[in-house]
N, C-alpha and C positions, 0 to 999 in steps of 0.2 A: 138457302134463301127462302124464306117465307113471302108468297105471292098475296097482296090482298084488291079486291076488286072494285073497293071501294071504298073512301077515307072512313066512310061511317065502319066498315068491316075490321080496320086495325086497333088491337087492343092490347096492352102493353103496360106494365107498371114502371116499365124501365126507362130512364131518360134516355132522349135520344139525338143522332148528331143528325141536320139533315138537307138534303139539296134538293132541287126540285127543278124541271126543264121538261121538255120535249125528248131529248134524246136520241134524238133519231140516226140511228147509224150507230149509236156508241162507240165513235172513233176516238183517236187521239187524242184528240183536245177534252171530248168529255173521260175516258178514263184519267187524266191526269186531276180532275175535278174529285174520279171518286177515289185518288187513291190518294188526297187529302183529307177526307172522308173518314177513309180509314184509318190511317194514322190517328187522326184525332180521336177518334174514337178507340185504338187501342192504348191511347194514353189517359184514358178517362174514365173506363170503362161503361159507355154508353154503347147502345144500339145505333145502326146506322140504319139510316129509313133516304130512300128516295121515291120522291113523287112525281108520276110522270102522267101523261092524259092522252086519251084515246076517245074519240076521234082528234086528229092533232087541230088544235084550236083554229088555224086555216080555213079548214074545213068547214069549221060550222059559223065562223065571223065574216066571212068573206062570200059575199055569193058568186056563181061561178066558177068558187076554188077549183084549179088543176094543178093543183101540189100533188106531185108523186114523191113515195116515201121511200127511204133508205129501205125500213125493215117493213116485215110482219112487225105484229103486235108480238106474234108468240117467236118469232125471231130477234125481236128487243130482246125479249124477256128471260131467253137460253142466252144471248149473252153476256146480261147483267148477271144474272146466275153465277158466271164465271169468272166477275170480278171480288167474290167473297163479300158481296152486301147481305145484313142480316134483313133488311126489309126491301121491298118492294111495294107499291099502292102506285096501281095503276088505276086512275081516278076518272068515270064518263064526264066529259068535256062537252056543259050545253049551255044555253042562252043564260038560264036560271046562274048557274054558274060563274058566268063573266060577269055576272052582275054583283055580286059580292065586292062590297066595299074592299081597300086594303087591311083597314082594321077588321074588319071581319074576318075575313081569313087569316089572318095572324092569329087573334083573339080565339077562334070559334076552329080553327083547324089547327095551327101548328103550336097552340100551349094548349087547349084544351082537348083536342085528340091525341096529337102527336106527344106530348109530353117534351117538348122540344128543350134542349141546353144550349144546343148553338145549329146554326144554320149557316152552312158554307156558299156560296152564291159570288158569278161572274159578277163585276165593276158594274155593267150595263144592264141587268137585270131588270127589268121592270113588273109591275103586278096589279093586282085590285084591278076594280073596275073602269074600261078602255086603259090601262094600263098607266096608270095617272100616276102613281107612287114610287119611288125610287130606292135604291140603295143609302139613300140619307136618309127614307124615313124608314126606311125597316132598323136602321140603325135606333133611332129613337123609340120606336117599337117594341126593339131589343132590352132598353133601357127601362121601359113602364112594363113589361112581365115579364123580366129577368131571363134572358138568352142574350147568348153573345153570337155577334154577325160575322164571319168571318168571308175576307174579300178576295176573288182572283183575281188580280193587277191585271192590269193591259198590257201590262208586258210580257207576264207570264204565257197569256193567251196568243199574244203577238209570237211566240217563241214556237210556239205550236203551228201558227199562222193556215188554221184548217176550220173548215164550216162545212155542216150537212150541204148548204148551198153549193159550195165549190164539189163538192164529191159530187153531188146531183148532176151538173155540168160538165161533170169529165164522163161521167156515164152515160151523156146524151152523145159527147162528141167521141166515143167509142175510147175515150182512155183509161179504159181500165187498170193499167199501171197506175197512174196517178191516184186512182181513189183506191186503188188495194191501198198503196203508201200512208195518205190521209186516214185511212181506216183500222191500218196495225193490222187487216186482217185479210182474208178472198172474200170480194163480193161475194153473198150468196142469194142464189135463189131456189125458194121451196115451194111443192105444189107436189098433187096428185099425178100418176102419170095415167094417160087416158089412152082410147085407140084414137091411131092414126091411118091414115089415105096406106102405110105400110112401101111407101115407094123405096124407101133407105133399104129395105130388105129386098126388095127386088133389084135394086143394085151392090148388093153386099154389105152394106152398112145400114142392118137393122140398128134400130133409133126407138128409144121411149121417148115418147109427147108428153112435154112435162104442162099441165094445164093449171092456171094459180088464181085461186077463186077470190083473192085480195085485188080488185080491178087497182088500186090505190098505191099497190107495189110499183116499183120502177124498174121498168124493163132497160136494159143497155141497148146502144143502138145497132141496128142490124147488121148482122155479121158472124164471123166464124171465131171461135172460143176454142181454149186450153182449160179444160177442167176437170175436178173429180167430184168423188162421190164417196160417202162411209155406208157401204152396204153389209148390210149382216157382219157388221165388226170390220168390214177388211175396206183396206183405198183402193178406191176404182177409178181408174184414171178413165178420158177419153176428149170427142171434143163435139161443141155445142151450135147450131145454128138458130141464129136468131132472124127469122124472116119472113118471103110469103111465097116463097119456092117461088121466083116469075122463069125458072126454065118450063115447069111445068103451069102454067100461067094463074099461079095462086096469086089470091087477093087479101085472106086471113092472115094476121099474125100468129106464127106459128113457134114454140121452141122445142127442139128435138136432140136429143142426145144420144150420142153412137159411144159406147161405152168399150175398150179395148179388150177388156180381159173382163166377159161378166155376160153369160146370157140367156141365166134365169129370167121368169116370167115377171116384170114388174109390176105387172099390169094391175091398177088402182092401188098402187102402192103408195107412200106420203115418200117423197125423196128430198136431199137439199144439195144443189149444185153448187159448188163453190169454182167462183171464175179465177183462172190464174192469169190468161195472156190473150192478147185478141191477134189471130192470123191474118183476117184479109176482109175486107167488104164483102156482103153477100152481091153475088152474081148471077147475070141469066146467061145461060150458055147456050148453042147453038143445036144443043146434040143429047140424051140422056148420057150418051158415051164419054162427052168431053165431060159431063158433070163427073159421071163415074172415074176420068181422070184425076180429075181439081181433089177427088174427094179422097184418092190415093196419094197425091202429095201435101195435103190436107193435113193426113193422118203423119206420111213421116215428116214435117213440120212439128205434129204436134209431139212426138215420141223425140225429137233430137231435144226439144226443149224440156220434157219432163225431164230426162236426161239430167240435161244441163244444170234441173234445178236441186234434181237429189245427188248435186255434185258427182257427176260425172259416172255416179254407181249405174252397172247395169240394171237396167230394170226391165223383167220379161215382162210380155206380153204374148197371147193367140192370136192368129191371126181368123 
């Protein structure tokens, strides 16, 4: 997949099929989008181009936005990568921008850049400037510089029956089942792993501080995680606290990962955590010792379950 950073940057003599949203999360309901997409495009032999925008329009239309996001930018973008789109144009998203009539951006991006032959796009779609234009006039659109519109029904979308919004809210209310399900995939999150206060190691479970310099990421809500990791090629299983340690009377949010089988130095390493299952609410304990308990059946919690998910196969770990 060719990355481009800017509509002005894609260049192309080849017609192309194309969608264009937000994206965020690239779950279920929009992989079913690009895997209409594709098909079309493998029966016509056009490129597939999608357009997507960074900062998410939120952000800069809205003051005060507190829209927290599914992905990274560069976490969209590894996993578009891996639905086999031959384009990508991730486009800055500013005022200049939203100002763009909807003829305009028809006209002036998707027939005269994009090279466009048909455009696939949800029923409720909206676009141009304050969002005035609809899916009847991109139809007509279609008809004055020759592309064809094609539509995802409401029903189709209904079938699916998932939205970045709903995964956003099962992530706040700690259901991470729910939004893996929504997502087709493990929540992930990536970041730098930095030093920490090192208290996991003075009780047995050294931890990397995973620190995520995307303030705009969405954090899951605090508590105790089932998760891995792809470290130098190999799955690293272990499990994740999301919190502000109040046994030992923290105040920062903090996320820390005690990693089962793996204890190479990661230290300023780039990692990406993928969430599997949430254990239990974080906790203040009475004792370093009772934490150091919670944190040993923590762990076989966490290993009956990895278990469980690699069907039953044993799976070693060190202790």
């Amino acid at each position: 997949m060719k990355i481009f950073h800017s509509i002005n940057d894609f260049k192309s003599d080849a017609k192309t099929i194309v969608t264009l949203g937000t994206f965020d999360g690239v779950h279920i309901g929009h992989t079913k989008i690009i895997e209409r997409l594709l098909h079309s495009a493998s029966t016509s032999g056009c490129e597939t181009l999608l357009l997507t925008f960074f900062p998410h329009p939120r952000m800069v239309l809205q003051d005060q936005s507190e829209i927290k996001l599914l992905n990274t930018i560069n976490e969209k973008s590894m996993l578009l990568d891996k639905t086999g789109l031959d384009n990508l144009v991730i486009h800055p998203f500013d005022k200049v921008f939203s100002r763009l009539t909807a003829e305009e951006f028809v006209k002036n991006i998707l027939v005269d850049q994009f090279n466009i032959s048909k455009i696939i796009i949800g029923h409720d779609h909206r676009f141009g400037r304050n969002r005035t234009a609809s899916i009847d006039d991109l139809i007509i659109f279609g008809e004055m510089y020759g592309f064809a519109v094609e539509q995802i029904s409401p029903q189709e979308i209904n079938e699916v029956a998932v939205s970045s919004t709903k995964i956003r809210n099962a992530l706040k209310e700690g259901n991470i089942a729910l939004a893996n399900t929504f997502l087709g995939y493990h929540y992930m999150l990536t970041g730098i792993v930095v030093k920490g206060k090192q208290l996991g190691r003075t009780l047995g479970y050294p931890t990397a501080n995973l620190y995520i310099p995307e303030d705009y990421k969405l954090i899951p809500q605090h508590g105790i995680y089932v998760v891995y990791s792809e470290i130098d090629g190999k799955l690293v299983y272990g499990m994740m606290s999301i919190g502000t340690n109040p046994t030992v009377g923290g105040e920062k949010e903090t996320i820390e990962i005690n990693y089962f089988d793996y204890d190479n130095d990661l230290y300023r390493r780039e990692i990406a955590v993928s969430i599997m299952h949430r254990i239990r609410d974080e906790e203040k304990f009475d004792s370093l010792e009772a934490l150091k308990e919670q944190l040993h059946q923590d762990k076989i919690t966490s290993l009956a379950f990895i278990k469980k998910e690699n069907n039953d196969e044993e799976v070693i770990f060190t202790d």
